[in-house]
N, C-alpha and C positions, 0 to 999 in steps of 0.2 A: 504494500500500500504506500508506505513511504518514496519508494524507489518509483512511482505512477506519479504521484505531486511533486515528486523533485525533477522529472522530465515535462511536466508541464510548466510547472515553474520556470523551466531553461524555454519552452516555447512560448511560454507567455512575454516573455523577458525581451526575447529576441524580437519579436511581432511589434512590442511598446517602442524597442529603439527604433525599428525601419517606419513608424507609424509618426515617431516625433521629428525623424531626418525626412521627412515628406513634408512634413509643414512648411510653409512658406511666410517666414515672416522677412525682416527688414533684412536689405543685400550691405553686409559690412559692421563696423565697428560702429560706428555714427548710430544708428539706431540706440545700439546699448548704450551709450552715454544721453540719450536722450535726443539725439538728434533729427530724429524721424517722427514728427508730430502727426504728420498726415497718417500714420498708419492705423487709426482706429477706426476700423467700417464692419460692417456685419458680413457673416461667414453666410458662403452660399454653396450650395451642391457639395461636390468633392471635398471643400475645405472644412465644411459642416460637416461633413460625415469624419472626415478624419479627426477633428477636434473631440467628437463623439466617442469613438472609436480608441483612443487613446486613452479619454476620463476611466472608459468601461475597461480598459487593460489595463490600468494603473488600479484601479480598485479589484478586478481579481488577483493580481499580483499580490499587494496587500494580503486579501483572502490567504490565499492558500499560502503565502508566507507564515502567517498567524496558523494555518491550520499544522503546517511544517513543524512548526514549534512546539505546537501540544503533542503531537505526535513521537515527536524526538523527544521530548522528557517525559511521555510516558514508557517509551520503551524502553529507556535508560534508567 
């Protein structure tokens, strides 16, 4: 059982990273100091779904991290 959540674990893991490197946000450093003011607009099709899509893989990742760990100090 353990060894089935800690291979999902790794696919869930992997799926979150290729889902947040898909995002499209500001191109450069300039954004992240603040420089890119125009970039607040709402999420449509594709980007909407991806933003979605990531919240929902980052909360089961959580999940079954947490369930990992009841798991492994019960068997221990």
């Amino acid at each position: 059982m353990l060894k089935i959540i800690n291979i999902a674990e790794i696919i869930v893991a992997v799926l979150l990273i290729i889902s947040i490197l898909m995002q499209n946000r500001g191109a450069g450093l300039s954004s992240t100091f603040g420089g890119d003011f125009g970039g607040y607009y709402s999420k449509r099709g594709f980007e909407k779904f991806l933003t979605l899509f990531s919240s929902s893989l980052a909360v089961i990742f959580v999940i079954l991290a947490i369930i990992n760990l009841v798991l492994a100090n019960k068997i221990s």
